[in-house]
N, C-alpha and C positions, 0 to 999 in steps of 0.2 A: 614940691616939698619932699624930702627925705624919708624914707621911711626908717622907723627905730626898728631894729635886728632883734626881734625874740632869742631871750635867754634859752639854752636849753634845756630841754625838761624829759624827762623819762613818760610824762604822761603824754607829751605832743612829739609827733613824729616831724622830721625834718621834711621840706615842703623840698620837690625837687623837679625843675622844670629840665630836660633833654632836647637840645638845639641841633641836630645833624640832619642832612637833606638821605643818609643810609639808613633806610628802613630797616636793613638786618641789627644794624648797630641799633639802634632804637631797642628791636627787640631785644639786645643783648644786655645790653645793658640794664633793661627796666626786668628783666628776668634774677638778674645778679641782686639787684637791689631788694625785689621780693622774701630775699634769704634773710633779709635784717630787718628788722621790726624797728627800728629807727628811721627808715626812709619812706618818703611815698612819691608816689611819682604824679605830680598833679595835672603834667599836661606836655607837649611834645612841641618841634615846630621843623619845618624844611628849610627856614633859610632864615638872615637875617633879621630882614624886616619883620617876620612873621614872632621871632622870637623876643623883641624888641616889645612887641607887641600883647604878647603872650607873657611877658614879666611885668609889664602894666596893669592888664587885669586879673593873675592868678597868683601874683602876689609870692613870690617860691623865695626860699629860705637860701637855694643854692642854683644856681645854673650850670648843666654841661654842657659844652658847648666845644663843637669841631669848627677849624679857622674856613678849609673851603666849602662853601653854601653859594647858593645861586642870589641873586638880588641884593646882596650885601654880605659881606665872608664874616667868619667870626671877629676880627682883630676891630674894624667898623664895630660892627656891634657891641661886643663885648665893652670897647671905650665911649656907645652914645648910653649904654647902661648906669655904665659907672657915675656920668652926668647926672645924669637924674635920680640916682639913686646908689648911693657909697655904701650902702647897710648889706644888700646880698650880696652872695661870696658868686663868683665865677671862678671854674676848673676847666679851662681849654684841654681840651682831649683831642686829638689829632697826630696824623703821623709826620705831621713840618715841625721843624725844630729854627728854622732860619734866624738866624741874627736878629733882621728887623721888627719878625714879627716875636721874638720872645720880648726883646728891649721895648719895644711899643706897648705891651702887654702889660710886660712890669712896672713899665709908666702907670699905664690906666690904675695900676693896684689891685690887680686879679691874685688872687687867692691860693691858685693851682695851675699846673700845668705837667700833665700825663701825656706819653705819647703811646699810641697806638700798638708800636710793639710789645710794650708790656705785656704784663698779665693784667685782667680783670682786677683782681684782689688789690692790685696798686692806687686803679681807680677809686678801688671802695676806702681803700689807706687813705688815699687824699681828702675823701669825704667826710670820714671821720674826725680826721685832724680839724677839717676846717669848722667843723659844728662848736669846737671849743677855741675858737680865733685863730688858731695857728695857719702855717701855710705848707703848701707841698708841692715842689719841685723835682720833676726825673732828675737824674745826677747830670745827665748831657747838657738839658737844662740849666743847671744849678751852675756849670760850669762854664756856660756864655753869663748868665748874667753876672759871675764873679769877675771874669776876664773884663767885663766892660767897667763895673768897679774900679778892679783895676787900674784902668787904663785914664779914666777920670782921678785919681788919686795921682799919679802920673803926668797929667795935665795942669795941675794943681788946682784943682777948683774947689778941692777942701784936701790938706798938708798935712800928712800926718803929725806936725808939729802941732799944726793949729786943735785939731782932734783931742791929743796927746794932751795938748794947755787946758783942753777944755774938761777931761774927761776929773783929770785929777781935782778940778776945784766942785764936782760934785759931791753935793751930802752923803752920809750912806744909804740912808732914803730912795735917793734919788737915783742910785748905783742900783737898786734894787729894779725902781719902775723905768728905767731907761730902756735895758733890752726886752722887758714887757709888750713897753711903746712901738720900741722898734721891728718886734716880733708881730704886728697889728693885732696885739687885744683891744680892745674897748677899755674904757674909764669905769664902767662897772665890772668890767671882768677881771681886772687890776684889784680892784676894791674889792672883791671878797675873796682874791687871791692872797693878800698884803694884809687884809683887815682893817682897811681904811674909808674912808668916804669917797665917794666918786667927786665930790667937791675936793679933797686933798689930792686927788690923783690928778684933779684938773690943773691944779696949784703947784703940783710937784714937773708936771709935763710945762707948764712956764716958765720954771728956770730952767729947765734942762734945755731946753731950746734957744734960751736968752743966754746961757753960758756956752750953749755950743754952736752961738752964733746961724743956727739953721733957719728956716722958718716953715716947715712942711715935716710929717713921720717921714716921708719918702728920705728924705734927706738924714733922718734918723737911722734909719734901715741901712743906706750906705755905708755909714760911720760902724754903724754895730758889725756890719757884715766884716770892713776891712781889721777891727781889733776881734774880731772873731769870736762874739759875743752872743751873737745866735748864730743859727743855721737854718738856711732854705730848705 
């Protein structure tokens, strides 16, 4: 069963599991995070399995997680998570950028993706963003999964025609909670954003999907990304 994603609150702090088999990283990161009284850091793990494991019983709000780990790498992990549990946010930190594993990634519906060179501060930028639905991608990042966009629109597997037909015959309503959608808030986060019912938000996310012939937000995201209606 799923678990429902606690809203945020200024009174509870954001629950935050750390997945890297580098002990210094551990320490670095769970140091950086001390600084903001929004995070806690509830529990650590060396490898996939272990973190798999560890988001089972400790229940974390968000996961960081690096792709290479011993007994199963993050890109496994990160997508047997998502399985069983779509509500917490994962932010791959790592210094791979590859093609397969960012598109594999963006598949699964991870949340984040920071690379290692950065700064710290970028890490804690993604975490923040993501406590209020949003999502955070380096720009290198941002720039493969555009290109694979792309290159799908190009294939024709959705036409910027068909797109185009479908965008115009939205309500204004609906023009509103589209790139919401496809931005991944929630049906309550929409709703006290909009001022409407998380029942109306459910209602409004079914024609938009039924007009734009899609059937998954993933497929929504695509659409928003190529008429450049949000951003990664």
């Amino acid at each position: 069963m799923e678990e429902k994603r606690k809203e945020p609150s200024q009174h509870r702090k954001t629950r935050i599991l750390i997945a890297d088999d580098h002990w210094v990283v551990v320490e670095g990161i769970s140091a950086a995070l001390q600084k903001h009284d929004e995070f806690e850091v509830v529990g650590t793990a060396s490898d996939g399995l272990e973190a798999i494991k560890r988001v089972r019983s400790l229940k974390p709000d968000i996961v960081i997680m690096d792709i290479s780990m011993p007994n199963l790498n993050g890109v496994e992990a990160a997508c047997e998570i998502m399985k069983f549990n779509q509500e917490v946010r994962i932010v791959i930190f790592t210094m791979y950028m590859d093609k397969e594993y960012v598109l594999s990634l963006f598949r699964a519906g991870i949340s984040g993706y920071v690379l290692k060179e950065e700064t710290i501060s970028d890490l804690i930028l993604a975490l923040k963003t993501m406590i209020w639905g949003g999502t955070y991608y380096s720009k290198s990042v941002q720039k493969i999964i555009q290109g694979h966009v792309e290159d799908l629109e190009k294939q024709g597997e959705v036409t910027a025609r068909e797109v185009g037909n479908g965008l115009v015959h939205l309500s204004a309503r609906e023009k509103e909670v589209f790139p919401l959608l496809a931005d991944g808030l929630s049906a309550r986060e929409i709703s006290e954003r909009l001022g409407i019912s998380p029942k109306t938000v459910e209602s409004h996310k079914y024609n938009i999907m039924e007009k734009l012939k899609v059937t998954s937000v993933t497929e929504l995201t695509k659409i928003a990304l190529r008429k450049n209606l949000i951003k990664l």
